[in-house]
FIDO-907478 format. One record per residue (C-alpha): residue number from 1; residue in three letters; chain; x negated, y negated, z. Coordinates in steps of 0.25 Angstrom, whole numbers, always signed. Each point is the difference from the previous one (the first is absolute). Layout:
<rs>
(NUM "Ala" "A" (X Y Z))
...
</rs>
This chain:
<rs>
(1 "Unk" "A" (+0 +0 +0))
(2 "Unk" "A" (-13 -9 +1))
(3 "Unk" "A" (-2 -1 -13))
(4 "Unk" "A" (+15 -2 -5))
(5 "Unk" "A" (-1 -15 +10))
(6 "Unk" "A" (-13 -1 -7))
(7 "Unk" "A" (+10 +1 -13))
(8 "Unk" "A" (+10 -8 +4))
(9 "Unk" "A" (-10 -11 +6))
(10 "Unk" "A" (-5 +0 -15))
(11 "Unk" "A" (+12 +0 -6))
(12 "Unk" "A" (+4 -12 +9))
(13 "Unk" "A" (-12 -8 -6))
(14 "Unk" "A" (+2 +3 -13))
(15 "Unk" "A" (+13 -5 +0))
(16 "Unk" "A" (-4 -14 +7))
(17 "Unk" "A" (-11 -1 -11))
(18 "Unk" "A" (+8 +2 -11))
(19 "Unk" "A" (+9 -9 +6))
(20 "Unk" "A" (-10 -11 +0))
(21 "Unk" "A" (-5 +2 -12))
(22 "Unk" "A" (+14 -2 -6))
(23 "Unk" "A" (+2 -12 +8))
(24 "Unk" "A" (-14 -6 -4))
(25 "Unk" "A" (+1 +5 -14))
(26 "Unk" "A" (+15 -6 +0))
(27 "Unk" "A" (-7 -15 +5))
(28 "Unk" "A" (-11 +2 -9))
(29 "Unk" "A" (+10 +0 -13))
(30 "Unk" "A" (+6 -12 +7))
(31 "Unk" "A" (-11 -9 +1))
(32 "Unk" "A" (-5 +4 -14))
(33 "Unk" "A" (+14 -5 -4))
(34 "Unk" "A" (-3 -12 +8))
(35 "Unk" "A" (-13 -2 -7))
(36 "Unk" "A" (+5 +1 -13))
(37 "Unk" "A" (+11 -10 +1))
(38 "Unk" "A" (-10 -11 +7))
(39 "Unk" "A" (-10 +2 -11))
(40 "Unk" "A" (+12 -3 -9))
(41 "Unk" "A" (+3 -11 +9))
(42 "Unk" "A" (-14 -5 -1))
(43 "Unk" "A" (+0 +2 -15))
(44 "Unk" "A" (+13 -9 -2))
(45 "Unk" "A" (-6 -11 +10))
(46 "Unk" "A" (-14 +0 -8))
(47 "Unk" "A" (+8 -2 -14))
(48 "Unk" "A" (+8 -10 +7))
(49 "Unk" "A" (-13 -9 +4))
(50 "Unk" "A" (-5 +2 -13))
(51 "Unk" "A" (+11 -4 -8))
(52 "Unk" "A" (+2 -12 +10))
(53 "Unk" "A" (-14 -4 -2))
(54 "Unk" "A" (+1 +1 -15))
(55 "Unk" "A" (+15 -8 +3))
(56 "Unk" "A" (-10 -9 +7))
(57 "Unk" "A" (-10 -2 -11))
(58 "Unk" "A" (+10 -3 -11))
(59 "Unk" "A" (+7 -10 +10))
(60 "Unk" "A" (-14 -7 +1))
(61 "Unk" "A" (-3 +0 -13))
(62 "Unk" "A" (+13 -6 -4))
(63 "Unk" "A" (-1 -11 +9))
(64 "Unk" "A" (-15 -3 -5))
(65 "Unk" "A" (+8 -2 -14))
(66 "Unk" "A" (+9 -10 +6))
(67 "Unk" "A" (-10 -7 +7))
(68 "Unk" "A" (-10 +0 -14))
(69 "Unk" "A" (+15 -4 -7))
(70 "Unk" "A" (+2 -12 +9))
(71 "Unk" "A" (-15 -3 -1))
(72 "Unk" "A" (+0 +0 -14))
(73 "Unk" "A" (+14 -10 +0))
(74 "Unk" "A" (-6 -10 +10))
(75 "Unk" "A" (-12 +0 -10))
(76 "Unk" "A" (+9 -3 -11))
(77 "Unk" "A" (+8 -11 +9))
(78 "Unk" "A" (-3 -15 -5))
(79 "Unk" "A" (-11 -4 +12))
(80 "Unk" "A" (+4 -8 +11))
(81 "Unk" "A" (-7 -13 -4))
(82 "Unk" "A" (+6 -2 -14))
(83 "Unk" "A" (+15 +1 +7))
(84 "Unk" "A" (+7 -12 +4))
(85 "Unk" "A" (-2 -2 +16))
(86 "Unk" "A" (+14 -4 +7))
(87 "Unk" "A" (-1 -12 +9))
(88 "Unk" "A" (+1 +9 +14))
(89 "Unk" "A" (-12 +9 -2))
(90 "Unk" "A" (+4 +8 -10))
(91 "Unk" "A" (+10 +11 +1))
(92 "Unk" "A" (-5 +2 +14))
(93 "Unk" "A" (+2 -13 +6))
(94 "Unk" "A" (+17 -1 -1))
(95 "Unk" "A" (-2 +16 +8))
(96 "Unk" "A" (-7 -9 +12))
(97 "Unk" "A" (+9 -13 +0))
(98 "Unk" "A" (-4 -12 +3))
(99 "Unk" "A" (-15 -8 +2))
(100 "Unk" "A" (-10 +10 +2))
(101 "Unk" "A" (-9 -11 +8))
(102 "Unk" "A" (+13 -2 +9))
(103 "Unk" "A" (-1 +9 +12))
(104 "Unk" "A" (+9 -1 +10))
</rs>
């Protein structure tokens, strides 16, 4: 009868490793799931920068056409000196009122 307790003994731990191999096995396919979906997720996020960043380039460039656009109309504008002046300053002097030497 000794060695049929010895038997169940074994039995008995087979049983509990088998069960924690199914349980570690079980987690084991769950965080490889887990993995899989945040390297997707990191995937997305690294497409998303990227387009953002060529989003970013293009706006840039676009706004260094306007500028060289407005550059290149000023340029063509008559120059200051050869317009008539107003008699308050120019256009600025009726945004100031009044006497500019007359502080109060």
């Amino acid at each position: 009868m000794g060695n049929n307790s010895e038997l169940v003994r074994l039995e008995e731990f087979v049983d509990k490793l088998l069960t924690k191999y199914n349980q570690l096995k079980s987690e084991y396919l769950s965080l490889r799931d887990t993995l899989a979906e945040r390297d997707a997720e990191c995937a997305d996020l690294k497409n998303s920068i990227s387009n953002l960043s060529n989003e970013r380039s293009e706006v840039g460039s676009r706004v260094a056409g306007l500028v060289d656009r407005i550059e290149q109309w000023e340029n063509e504008q008559v120059p200051l000196s050869q317009e008539p002046v107003e008699q308050h300053g120019g256009p600025q002097g009726s945004l100031f009122g009044g006497d500019a030497g007359n502080k109060e």
